[in-house]
C-alpha positions, 0 to 999 in steps of 0.5 A: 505427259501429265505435269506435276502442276496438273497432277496436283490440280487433279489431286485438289479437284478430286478433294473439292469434289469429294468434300462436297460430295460428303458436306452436301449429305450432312448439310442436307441432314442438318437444315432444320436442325442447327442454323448456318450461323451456328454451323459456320461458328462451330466450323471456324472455332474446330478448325482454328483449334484442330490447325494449332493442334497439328503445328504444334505437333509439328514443333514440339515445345513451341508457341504457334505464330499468329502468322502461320496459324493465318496462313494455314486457315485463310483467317486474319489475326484478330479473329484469331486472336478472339478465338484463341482467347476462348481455346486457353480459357478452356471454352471448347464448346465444341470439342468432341468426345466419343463416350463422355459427351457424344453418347454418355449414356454408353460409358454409363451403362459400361460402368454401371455393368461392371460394377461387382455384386448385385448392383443391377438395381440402384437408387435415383433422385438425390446427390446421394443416391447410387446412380446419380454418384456413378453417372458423376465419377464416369462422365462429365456432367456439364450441360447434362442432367440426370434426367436426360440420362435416365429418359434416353436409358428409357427410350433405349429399353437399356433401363426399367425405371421405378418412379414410385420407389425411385429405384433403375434396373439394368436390362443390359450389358452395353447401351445401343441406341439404335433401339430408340424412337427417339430423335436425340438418340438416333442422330447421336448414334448417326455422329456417333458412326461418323466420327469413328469412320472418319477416325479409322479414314484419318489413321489409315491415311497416314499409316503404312499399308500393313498397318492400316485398319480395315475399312471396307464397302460392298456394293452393286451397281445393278440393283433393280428398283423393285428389288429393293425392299427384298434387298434390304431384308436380306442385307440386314439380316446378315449384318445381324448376324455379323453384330451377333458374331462381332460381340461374341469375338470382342467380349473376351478381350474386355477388361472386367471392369469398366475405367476411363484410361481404357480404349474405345474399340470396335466394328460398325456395321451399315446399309447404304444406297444411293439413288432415290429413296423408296 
């Protein structure tokens, strides 16, 4: 008969080996692209901050002691003390933020869509001028230049641009990276999944059963290797249709304009395998 202390060093076994499991892709990923120092920097400051976060809400209304905060991360009090500093003064590099800093172009594009009249033209190129004056009341600009916008909105074909008489056209109603070439845009797209998958696997956690979202996967363990391409053509055609479906359902409870107390929501889709790539 299985001990509580054993089942909970089989609870803690399976964690370890799924957090691997999950950090050795990403980590994989991100070599080349953000150095160990950064990452490890980055690691510390999200989780000391996101720690203070949930004790807090854990006692409304009452400071969090150094003491706890040490024991709940494994950290000691000066270093605490350091990144504690930089949290009050409002320096979080590294907070996230789905639409307004992770893919600002999205919230741009919605708002840009929802403006009333003939606006799917508008002028750029000065503080004045129409776009520059929506990208500022809709996201946070800091470490984001107009041009960035406008070069991905490009890539993205969400934009035609007239550098002649500094003039945006609109080409769509919602931005979608994944019809970009580009590195930035496709790898903000990839974080972009990833946050929202981990979102609805950190709500349905702590949610009762009939209150949990749906969150799904289905796969083959007997997929032949030369298969695979056919495989593929076939799944993402389906999924195309499924996005095409999934837009047409969520278009009716859109409100007609776009604002910044709204709710982000919605379905991904993806294609998955594991194995050797072909």
């Amino acid at each position: 008969m299985t001990t509580v202390t054993e089942a909970r060093l089989q609870e803690a076994d399976l964690l370890a080996r799924a957090v691997e499991n999950v950090f050795r892709k990403l980590i994989r990923f991100l070599v080349g692209r953000i150095s160990l120092v950064k990452l490890q920097e980055m690691i510390r400051f999200i989780y000391i901050d996101e720690t203070e976060k949930k004790l807090k809400a854990e006692n409304p209304g009452k400071n969090v002691p150094l003491t706890r905060l040490a024991l709940n991360t494994g950290l000691d009090t000066r270093t605490l003390t350091r990144v504690r500093e930089q949290l009050y003064q409002g320096e979080q590099q590294y907070r996230p933020q789905f639409l307004a800093e992770l893919t600002p172009e999205s919230a741009v594009v919605e708002a840009w869509s929802s403006l009333e009249g003939d606006s799917s033209v508008l002028d750029y190129g000065s503080e004045s001028a129409e776009f520059e004056k929506l990208v500022r009341r809709t996201i946070s600009t800091r470490g984001i230049t107009i041009q960035s916008i406008i070069k991905r909105l490009v890539d993205t074909n969400s934009i035609e641009q007239d550098k002649e008489n500094q003039q945006l056209k609109l080409l769509v109603d919602h931005y979608s990276p994944y019809l970009s070439d580009d590195e930035p845009n496709i790898i903000n797209a990839a974080f972009s999944a990833i946050a929202n998958l981990i979102s609805t696997i950190e709500f349905n956690v702590n949610s009762e059963t009939d209150e949990r979202m749906f969150q799904r996967q289905a796969w083959t363990f007997r997929l032949s290797p030369d298969d695979r391409q056919e495989f593929r053509q076939n799944m993402r055609e389906m999924l195309e249709r499924y996005e095409e479906d999934s837009m047409h359902a969520i278009e009716p409870w859109e409100a007609e304009r776009y604002g910044s107390s709204l709710v982000t929501a919605g379905v991904g889709f993806y294609y998955f395998e594991e194995g050797e790539a072909a």
